[in-house]
C-alpha positions as CSV (number, residue, x, y, z in Angstrom):
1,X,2.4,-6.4,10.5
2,X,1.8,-3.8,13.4
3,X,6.2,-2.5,14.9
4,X,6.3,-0.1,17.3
5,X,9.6,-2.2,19.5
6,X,12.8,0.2,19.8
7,X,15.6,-0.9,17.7
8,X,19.2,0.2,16.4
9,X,20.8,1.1,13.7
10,X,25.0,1.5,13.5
11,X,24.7,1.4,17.1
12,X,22.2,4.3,17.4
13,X,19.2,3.7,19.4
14,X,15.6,4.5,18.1
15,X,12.6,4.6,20.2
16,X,9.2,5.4,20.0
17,X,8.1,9.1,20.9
18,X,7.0,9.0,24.5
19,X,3.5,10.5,24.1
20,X,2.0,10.3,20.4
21,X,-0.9,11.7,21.2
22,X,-0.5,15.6,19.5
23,X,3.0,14.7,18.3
24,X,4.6,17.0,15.8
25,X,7.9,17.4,14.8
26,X,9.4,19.7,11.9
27,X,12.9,18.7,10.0
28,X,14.3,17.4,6.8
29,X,12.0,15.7,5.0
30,X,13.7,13.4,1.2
31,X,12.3,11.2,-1.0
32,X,13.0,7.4,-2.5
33,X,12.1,6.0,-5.5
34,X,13.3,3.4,-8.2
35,X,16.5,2.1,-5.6
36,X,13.8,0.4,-3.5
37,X,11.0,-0.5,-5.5
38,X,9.5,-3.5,-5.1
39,X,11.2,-4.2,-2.1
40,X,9.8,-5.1,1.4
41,X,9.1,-2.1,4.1
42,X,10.4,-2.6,7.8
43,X,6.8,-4.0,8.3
44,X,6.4,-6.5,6.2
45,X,4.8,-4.5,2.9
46,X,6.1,-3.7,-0.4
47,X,7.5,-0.5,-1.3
48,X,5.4,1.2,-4.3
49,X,7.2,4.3,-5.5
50,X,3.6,6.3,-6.3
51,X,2.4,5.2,-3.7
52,X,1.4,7.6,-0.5
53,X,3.7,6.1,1.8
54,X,6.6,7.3,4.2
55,X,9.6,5.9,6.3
56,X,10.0,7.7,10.1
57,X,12.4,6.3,11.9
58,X,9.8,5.9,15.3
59,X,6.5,6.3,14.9
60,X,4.7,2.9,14.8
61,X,3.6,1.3,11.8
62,X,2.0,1.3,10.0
63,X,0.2,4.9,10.8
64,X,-1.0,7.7,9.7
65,X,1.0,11.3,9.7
66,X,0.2,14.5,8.0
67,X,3.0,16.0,6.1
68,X,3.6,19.8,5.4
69,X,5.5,21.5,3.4
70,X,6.4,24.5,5.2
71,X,7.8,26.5,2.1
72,X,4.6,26.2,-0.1
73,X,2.1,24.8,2.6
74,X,1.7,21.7,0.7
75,X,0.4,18.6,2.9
76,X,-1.1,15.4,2.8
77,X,-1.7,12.4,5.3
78,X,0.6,9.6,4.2
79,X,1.0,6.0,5.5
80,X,4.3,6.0,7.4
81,X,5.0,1.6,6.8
82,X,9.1,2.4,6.7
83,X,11.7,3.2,8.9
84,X,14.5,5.4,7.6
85,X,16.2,7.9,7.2
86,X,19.3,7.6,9.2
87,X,21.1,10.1,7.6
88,X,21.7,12.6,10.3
89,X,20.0,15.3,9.6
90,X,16.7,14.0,7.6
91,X,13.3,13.4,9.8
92,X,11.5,11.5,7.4
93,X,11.7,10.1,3.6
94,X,8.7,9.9,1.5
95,X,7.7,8.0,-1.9
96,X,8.6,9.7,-5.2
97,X,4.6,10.2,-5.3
98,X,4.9,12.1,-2.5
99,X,7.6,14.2,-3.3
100,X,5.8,15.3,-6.2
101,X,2.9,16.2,-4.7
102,X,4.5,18.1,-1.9
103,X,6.5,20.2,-4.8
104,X,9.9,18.7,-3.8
105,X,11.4,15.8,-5.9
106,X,13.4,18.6,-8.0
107,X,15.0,19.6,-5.1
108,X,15.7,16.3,-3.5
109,X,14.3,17.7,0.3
110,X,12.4,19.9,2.0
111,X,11.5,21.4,5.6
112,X,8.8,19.8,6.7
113,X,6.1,19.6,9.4
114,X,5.5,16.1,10.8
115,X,1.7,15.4,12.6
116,X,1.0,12.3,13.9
117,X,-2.5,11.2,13.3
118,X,-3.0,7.9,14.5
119,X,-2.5,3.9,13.2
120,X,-3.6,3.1,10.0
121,X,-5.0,-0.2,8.8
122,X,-3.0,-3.3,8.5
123,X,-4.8,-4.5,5.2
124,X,-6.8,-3.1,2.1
125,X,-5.4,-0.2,0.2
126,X,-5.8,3.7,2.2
127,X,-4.9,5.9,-1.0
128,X,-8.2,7.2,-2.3
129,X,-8.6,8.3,0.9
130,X,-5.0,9.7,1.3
131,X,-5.4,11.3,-1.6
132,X,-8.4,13.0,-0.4
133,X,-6.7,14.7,2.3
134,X,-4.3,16.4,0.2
135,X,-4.7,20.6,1.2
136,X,-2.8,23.9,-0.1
137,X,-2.0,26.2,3.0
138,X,-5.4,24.5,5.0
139,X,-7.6,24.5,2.4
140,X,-9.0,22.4,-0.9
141,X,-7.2,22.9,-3.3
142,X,-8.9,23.9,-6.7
143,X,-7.7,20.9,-8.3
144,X,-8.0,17.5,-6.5
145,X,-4.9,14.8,-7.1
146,X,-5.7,11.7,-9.3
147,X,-5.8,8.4,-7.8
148,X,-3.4,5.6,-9.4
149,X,-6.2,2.5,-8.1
150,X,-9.7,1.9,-8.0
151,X,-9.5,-0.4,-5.0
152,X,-11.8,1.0,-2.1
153,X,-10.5,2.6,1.3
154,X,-9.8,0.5,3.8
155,X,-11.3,-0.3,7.7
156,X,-9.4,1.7,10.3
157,X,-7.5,-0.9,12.4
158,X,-9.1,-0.8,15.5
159,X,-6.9,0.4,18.8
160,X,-7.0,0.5,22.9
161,X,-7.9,3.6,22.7
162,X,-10.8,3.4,19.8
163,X,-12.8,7.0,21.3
164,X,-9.5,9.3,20.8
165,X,-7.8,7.6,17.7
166,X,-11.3,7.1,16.0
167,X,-11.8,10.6,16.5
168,X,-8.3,12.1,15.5
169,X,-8.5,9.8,12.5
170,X,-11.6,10.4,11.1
171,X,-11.5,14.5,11.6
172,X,-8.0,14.0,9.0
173,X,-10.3,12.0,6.4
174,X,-13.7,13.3,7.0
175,X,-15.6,16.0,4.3
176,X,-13.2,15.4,1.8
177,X,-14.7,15.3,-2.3
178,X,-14.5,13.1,-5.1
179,X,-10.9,13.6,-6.5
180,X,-10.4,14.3,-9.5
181,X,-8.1,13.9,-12.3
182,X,-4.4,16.1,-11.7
183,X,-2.4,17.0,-15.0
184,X,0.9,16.1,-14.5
185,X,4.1,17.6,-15.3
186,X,7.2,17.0,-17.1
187,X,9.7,14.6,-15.9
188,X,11.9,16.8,-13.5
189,X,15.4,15.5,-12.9
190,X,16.1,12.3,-10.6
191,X,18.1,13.8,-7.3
192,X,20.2,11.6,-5.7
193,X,18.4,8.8,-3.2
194,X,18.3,9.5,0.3
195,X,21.5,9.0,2.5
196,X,21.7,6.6,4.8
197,X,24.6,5.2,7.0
198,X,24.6,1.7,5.6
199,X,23.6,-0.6,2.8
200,X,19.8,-0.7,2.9
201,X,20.7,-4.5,2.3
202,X,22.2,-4.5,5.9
203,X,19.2,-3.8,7.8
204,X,16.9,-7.1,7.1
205,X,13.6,-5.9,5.5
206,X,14.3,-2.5,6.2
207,X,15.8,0.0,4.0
């Protein structure tokens, strides 16, 4: 299910960012896990822990953003399908999965940098090819991550503007290699689940 409607939360107003074409933004970035597996995302999906997912609390959704780490220069285009966090000073919160890979769930957050890329597609699983777009500092990394699914990539949904957002998409998923398997590392310790101003039972579907 496509949301992009302004809303509010504990009175706040949220609205979408006036002009998404180019938008970046750079803040707190923190991560949710276990709490809120299994349960549904603002837009109608099911939250998956590993998966490659995100929560923003305006850009539509589902879409695509690239997220940096700006202490390491970690990044990888996730599926933003959440909104969240409203805890006052946090820009975005990602999966656990993501948090990992960005080098952060030990610490709980991180500064990061927050490109829009354009909408994602509103069926079919995206993560091989989120996976794929995972970079160190710019670059391909030695090591590619190892994807959790076999299922193929899915159709970008189209848009009224197909010429840009076709373009902008497929230059963040386009040359990428076969990834290949990641060792992973030892359990690090669980932080504490991202803040937010209410019960995450409060706000209907949304966390």
């Amino acid at each position: 299910m496509l949301v992009s409607k302004p809303y509010k939360v504990a009175g706040k107003d949220q609205t979408l960012p006036e002009n998404l074409e180019g938008y970046s933004a750079e803040g707190l970035a923190s991560w949710y896990g276990t709490g809120f597996h299994g349960r549904s995302t603002a837009n109608g999906e099911i939250f998956d822990k590993m998966s490659i997912s995100a929560a923003h609390p305006s850009l539509p959704l589902p879409s695509y953003a690239r997220v940096t780490n700006v202490n390491n220069g970690k990044s990888i285009v996730v599926r933003v399908n959440d909104r969240g966090p409203f805890h006052g000073d946090r820009a975005l919160d990602v999966s656990e999965r993501v948090a990992e890979i960005l080098n952060f769930k030990h610490k709980g957050m991180a500064r990061v940098r927050i490109d829009y890329v354009g909408p994602a597609a509103l069926s079919g699983s995206d993560e091989g090819k989120l996976l794929a777009t995972y970079r160190v500092n710019g670059n391909l990394p030695t090591t590619a991550l190892a994807s959790l699914e076999t299922a193929p990539a899915a159709t970008p949904a189209t848009t009224p503007n197909p010429a840009t957002t076709q373009s902008r998409v497929g230059a963040a998923f386009s040359g990428f290699s076969t990834p290949q398997p990641l060792t992973r590392q030892g359990v690090l310790v669980q932080p504490v689940l991202s803040g937010f101003a209410f019960s995450p039972s409060a706000y209907n579907a949304q966390r």
